[in-house]
C-alpha positions as CSV (number, residue, x, y, z in Angstrom):
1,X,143.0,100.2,116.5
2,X,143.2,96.8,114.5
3,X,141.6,94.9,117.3
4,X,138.6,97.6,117.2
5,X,138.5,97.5,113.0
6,X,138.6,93.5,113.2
7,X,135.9,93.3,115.9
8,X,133.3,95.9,113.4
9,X,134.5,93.5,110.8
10,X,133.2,90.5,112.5
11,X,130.1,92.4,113.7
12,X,129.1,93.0,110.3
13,X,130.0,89.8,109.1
14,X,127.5,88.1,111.4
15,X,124.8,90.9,110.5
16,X,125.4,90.5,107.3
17,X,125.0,86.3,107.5
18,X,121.9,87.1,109.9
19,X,119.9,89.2,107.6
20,X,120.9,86.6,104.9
21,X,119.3,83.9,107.0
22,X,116.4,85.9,107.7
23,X,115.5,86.6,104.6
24,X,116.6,83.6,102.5
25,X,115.1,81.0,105.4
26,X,111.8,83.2,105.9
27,X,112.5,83.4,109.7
28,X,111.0,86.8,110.1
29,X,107.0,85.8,110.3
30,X,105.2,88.2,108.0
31,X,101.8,87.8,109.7
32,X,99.8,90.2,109.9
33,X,97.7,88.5,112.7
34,X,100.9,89.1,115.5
35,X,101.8,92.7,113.7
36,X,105.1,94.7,114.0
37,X,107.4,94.1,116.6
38,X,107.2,96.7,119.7
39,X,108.2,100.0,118.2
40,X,108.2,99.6,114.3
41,X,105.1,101.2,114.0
42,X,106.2,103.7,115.5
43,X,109.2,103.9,113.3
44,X,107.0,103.5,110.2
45,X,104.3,106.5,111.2
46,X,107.4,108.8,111.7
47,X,108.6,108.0,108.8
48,X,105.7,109.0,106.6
49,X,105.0,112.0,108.1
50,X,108.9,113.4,107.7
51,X,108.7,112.3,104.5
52,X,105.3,113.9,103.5
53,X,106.6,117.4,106.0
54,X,110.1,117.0,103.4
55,X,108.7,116.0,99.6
56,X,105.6,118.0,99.9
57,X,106.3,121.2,99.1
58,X,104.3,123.8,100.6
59,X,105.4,126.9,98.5
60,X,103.7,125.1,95.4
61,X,100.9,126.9,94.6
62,X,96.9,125.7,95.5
63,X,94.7,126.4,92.8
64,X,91.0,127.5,93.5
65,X,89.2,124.2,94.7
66,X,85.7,124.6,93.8
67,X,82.2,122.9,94.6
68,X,82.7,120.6,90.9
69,X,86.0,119.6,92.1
70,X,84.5,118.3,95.4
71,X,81.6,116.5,93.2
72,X,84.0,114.8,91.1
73,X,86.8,113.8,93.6
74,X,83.5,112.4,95.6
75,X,82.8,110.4,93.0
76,X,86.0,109.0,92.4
77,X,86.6,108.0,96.3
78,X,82.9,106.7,96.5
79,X,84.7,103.9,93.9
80,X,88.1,103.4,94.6
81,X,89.1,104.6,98.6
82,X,85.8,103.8,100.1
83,X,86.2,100.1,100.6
84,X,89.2,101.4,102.7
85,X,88.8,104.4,104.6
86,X,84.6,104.2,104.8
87,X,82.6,107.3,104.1
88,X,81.6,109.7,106.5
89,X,78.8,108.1,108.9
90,X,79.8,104.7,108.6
91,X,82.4,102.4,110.3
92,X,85.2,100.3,108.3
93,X,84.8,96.6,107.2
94,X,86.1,94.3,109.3
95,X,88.5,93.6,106.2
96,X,89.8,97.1,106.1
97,X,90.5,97.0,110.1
98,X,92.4,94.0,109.7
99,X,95.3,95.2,107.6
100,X,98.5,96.1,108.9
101,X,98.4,99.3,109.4
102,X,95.0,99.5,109.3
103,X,93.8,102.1,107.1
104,X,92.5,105.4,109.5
105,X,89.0,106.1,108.6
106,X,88.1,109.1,106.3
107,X,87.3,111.5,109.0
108,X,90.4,110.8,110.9
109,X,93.0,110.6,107.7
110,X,91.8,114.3,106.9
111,X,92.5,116.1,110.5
112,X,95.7,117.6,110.1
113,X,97.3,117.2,106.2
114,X,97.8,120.6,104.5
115,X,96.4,120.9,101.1
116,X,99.6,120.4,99.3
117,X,100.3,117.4,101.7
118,X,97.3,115.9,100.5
119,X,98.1,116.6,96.7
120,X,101.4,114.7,97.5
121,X,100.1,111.2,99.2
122,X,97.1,111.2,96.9
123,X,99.8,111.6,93.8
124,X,102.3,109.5,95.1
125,X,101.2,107.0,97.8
126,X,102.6,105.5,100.3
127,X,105.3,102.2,100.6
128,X,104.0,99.5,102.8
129,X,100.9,100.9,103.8
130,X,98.4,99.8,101.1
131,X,97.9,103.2,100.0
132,X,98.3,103.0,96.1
133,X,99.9,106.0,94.1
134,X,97.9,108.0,91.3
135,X,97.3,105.8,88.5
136,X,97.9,108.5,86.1
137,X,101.2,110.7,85.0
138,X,98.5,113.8,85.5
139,X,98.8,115.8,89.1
140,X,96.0,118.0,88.0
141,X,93.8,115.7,88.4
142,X,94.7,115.2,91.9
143,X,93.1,118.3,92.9
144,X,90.0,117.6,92.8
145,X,90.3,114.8,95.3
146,X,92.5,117.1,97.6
147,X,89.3,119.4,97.5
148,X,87.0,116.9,98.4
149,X,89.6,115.5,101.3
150,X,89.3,119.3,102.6
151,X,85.5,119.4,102.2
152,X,84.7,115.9,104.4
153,X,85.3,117.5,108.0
154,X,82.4,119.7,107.0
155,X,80.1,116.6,105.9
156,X,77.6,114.6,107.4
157,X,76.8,111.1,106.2
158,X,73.6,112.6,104.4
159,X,75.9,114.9,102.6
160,X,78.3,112.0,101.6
161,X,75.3,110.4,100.3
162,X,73.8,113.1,98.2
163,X,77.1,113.5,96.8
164,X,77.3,110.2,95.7
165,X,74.1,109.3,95.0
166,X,73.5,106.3,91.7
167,X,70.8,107.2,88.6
168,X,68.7,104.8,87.7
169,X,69.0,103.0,84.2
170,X,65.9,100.8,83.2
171,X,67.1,97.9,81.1
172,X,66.5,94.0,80.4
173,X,69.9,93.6,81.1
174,X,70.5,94.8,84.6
175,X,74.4,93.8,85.3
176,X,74.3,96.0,81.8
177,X,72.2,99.1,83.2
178,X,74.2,98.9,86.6
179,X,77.8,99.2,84.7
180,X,76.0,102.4,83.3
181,X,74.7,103.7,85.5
182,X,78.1,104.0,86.9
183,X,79.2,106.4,84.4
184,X,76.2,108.1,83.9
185,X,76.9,108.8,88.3
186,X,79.3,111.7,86.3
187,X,78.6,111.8,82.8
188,X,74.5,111.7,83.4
189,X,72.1,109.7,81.9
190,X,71.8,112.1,79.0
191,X,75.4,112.7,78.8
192,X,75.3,116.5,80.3
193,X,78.1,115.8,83.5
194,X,77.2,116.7,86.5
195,X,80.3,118.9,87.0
196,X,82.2,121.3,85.4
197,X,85.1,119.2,85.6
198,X,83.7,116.2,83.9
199,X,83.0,116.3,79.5
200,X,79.6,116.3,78.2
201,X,79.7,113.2,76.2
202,X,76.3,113.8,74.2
203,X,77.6,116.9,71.7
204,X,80.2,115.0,71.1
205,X,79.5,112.6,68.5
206,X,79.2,108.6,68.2
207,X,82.8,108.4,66.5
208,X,84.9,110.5,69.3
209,X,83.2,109.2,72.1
210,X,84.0,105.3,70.7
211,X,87.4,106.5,70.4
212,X,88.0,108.3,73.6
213,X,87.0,105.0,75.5
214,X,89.0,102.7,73.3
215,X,92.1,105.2,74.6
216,X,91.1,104.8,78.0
217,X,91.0,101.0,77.8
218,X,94.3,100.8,76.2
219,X,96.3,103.2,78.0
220,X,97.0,105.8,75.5
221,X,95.1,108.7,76.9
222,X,96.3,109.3,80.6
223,X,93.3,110.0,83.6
224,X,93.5,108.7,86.6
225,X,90.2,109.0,87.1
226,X,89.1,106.8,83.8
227,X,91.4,104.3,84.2
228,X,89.5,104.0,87.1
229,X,86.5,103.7,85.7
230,X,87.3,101.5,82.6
231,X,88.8,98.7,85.2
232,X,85.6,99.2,86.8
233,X,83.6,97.5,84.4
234,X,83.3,94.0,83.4
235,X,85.0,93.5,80.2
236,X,81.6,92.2,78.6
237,X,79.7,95.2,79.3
238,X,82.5,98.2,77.6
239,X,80.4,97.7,75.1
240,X,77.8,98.6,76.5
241,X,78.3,101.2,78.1
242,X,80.4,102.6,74.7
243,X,77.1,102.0,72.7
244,X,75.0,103.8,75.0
245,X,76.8,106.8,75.8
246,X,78.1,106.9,71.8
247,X,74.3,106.9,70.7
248,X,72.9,109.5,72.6
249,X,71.3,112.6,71.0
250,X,72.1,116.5,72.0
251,X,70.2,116.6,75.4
252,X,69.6,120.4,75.8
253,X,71.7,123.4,77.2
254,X,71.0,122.9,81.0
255,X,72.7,120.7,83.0
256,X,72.2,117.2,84.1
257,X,71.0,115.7,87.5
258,X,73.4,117.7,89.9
259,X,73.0,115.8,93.5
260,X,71.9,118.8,95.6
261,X,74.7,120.6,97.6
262,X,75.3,119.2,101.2
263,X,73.8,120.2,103.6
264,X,75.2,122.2,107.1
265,X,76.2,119.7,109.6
266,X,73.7,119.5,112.1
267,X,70.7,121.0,110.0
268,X,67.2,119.4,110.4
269,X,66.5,120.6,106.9
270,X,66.7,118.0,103.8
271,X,70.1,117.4,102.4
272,X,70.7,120.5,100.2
273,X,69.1,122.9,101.9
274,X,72.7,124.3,102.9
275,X,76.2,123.9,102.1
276,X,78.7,122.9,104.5
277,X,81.0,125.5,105.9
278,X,84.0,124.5,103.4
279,X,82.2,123.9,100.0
280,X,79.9,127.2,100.8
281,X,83.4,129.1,100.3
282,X,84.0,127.6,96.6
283,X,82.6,128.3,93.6
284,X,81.1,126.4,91.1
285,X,83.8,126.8,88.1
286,X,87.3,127.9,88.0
287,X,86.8,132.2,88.8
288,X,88.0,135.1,87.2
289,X,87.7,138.7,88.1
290,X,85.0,139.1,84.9
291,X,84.5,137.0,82.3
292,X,83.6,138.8,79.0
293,X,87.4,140.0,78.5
294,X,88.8,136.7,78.6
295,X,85.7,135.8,76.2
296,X,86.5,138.0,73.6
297,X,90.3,137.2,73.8
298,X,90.0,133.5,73.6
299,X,87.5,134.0,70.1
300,X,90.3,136.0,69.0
301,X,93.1,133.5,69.7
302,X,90.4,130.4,68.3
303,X,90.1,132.6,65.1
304,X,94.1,132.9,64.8
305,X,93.3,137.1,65.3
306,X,95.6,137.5,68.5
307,X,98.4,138.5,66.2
308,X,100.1,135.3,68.4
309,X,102.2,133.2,65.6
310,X,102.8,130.4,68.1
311,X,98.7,129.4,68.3
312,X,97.4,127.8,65.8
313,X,93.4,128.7,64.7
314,X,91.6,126.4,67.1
315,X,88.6,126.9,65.5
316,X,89.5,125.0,62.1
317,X,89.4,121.5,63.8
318,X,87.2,122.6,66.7
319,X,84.2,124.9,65.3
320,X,82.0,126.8,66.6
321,X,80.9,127.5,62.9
322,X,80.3,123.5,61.5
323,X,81.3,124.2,58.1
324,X,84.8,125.3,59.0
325,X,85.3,122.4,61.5
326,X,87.2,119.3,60.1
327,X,85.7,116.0,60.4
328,X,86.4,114.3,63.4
329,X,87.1,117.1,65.7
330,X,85.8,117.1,69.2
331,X,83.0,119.4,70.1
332,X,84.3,121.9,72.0
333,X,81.4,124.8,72.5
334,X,79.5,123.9,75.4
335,X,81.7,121.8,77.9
336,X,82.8,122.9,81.2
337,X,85.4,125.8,81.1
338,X,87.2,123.7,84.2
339,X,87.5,120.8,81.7
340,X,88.3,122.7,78.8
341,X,91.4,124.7,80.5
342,X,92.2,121.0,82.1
343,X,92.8,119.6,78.7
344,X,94.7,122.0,77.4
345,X,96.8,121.7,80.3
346,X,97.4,118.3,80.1
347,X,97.9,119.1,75.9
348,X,100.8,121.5,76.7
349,X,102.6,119.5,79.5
350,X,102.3,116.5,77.1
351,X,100.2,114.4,79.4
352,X,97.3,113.6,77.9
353,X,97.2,111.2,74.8
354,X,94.9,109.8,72.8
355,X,94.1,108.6,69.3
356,X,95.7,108.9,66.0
357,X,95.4,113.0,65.8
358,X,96.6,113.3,69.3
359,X,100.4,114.7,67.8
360,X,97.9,117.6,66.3
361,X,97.3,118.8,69.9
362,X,100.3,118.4,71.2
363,X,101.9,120.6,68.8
364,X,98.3,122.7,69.0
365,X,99.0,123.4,73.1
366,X,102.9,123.3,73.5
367,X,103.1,127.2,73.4
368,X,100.0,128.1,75.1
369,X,100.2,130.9,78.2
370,X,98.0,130.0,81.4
371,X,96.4,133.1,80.6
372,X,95.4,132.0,77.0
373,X,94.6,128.3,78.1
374,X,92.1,130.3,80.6
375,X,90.4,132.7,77.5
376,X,90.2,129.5,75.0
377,X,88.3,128.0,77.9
378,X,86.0,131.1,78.9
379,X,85.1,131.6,75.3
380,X,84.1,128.3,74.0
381,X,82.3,127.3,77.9
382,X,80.2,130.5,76.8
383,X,79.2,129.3,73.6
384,X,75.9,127.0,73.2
385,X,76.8,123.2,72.1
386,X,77.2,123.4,68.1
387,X,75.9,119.8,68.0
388,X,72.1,121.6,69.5
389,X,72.0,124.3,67.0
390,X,73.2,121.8,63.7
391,X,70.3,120.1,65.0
392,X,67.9,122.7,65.4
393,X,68.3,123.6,61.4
């Protein structure tokens, strides 16, 4: 029995003084040009996909994915997963084929990977693959990607395209006018979004929206999706792009440029003339079983009338009725229920930031229901921008 204990003694010894010289004297070759010794990926693919199958839990519940989620999460990929997995129609860069493992284009990655099991690589990555983790604390956010990621099998490169599709900004200063055009791709040139999931920035005043990017820059308010954006653009044009969205009038109550739904795969007809067989299903905002309810009972719980002690009267910071709105309060009436009920969300879980007032929310949200988030949300989506009518007087 000694002999035996002395002889795995010794084994480990020189294991131990092996791995020490292959690591200290750089012997393994790290090249991605030869790849992984016979096997290892084979090792390393097994190994994700137990660990997705064991960390992503599938009894978490999927909330409705709708056609705005799919806009937005296309949006988001066009920017930052593109340059890896492709788009749909179009091969990968020599580049991206080159890594090792080279990343699986986008209609392969999304074959087989449940919703939930999307949420969870999107969220949190994956080690030694080049697949980055969420760069936000916020897994609502997430969703909308995962909704997209289910929508792709069902879209042709036309689709894609439509989806994705740039406005046009006529300025001196192109490098300017392209930076934003970039966030006008969601926000719109007139600062109506182009999904319910995405803020209106034109009701909500020059101050706010200075603000609100000054957060994102610095890291104060958490998105995923606007840090992002803000690394997107050259330094020298923040400003920009600040100034231009910040000075933008009231545009009207109907919505931006929406890109056209996709079309059905295999349809001669011009992209929109169908949906595709996944985003047909969805609707375009968060549903309920009838709105005018949850209307009534979120005015009641904005106007402190619930009878609930624990909510505080939104409508002393928020409006809709200017005079009893305190200065510096975000507009509220008129953006996207989706967004509003996100926000709140994000308020109550404490994930959200921002600037000096942001404690005010915090202690605003941390005892909302779901069900109350939802009729705050219903009640001011249904109300007309406040910022339209103060101008209309």
């Amino acid at each position: 029995m000694r002999i035996v204990a002395k002889t795995l003694l010794v084994l480990a010894l020189v294991g131990l003084i092996g791995a020490a010289a292959v690591v200290g004297l750089g012997l393994y070759n790290v090249s991605a040009r030869l790849g992984h010794v016979p096997g290892l990926s084979w090792v390393l693919n097994t190994t994700f996909r137990n660990s997705v199958d064991l960390y992503a839990h599938e009894s978490e519940p999927v909330p409705p994915l709708t056609a705005d989620m799919v806009l937005l999460g296309a949006r988001h990929y066009d920017a930052a997963c593109k340059v890896c997995h492709a788009r749909p129609g179009e091969a990968r860069s020599a580049t991206s084929l080159s890594m090792v493992p080279a990343p699986p284009h986008i209609t392969e990655a999304v074959e087989e990977w449940s919703a939930n099991e999307f949420h969870w690589i999107v969220m949190e990555g994956v080690k030694m693959s080049g697949m980055p983790y969420w760069p936000s604390e916020r897994k609502d956010e997430v969703w909308a990607m995962v909704a997209f990621l289910k929508a792709v099998p069902s879209m042709s490169a036309d689709d894609y395209l439509a989806l994705t599709a740039m406005p046009r900004i006529d300025m001196p200063d192109i490098a300017a006018a392209d930076s934003i055009a970039y966030c006008a791709g969601c926000h719109g040139t007139d600062g109506r979004s182009v999904s319910d999931e995405i803020p209106r920035l034109d009701i909500l005043g020059s101050q706010y929206v200075r603000a609100a990017m000054q957060s994102y820059i610095d890291g104060t308010r958490q998105s995923g999706y606007m840090a992002q954006a803000v690394s997107e653009i050259p330094s020298r044009h923040l400003e920009d792009v600040t100034a231009y969205f910040a000075a933008l009038p009231p545009a009207g109550e109907t919505p931006a440029r929406r890109p056209p739904p996709p079309r059905a795969p295999g349809s001669s007809e011009a992209p929109g003339a169908d949906m595709p067989r996944f985003v047909n299903t969805l609707p375009n905002t968060r549903p309920v079983e009838t709105l005018d309810p949850l209307i009534e009972a979120g005015r009641a719980l904005a106007f402190a009338e619930s009878g609930s002690r624990d909510v505080p009267a939104c409508a002393a910071c928020h409006g809709p009725k200017a005079d009893r709105r305190s200065p510096g309060g975000p507009e509220i009436a008129g953006q996207g229920r989706a967004y509003i009920a996100a926000q709140l969300e994000a308020w109550r879980a404490e994930l959200r930031g921002g600037g000096p007032r942001a404690n005010l929310m915090r202690a605003a949200a941390e005892f909302l229901e779901d069900e109350e988030i939802e009729a705050l949300a219903a009640y001011y989506a249904s109300l007309g921008p406040e910022a339209l009518r103060d101008a209309a007087q």
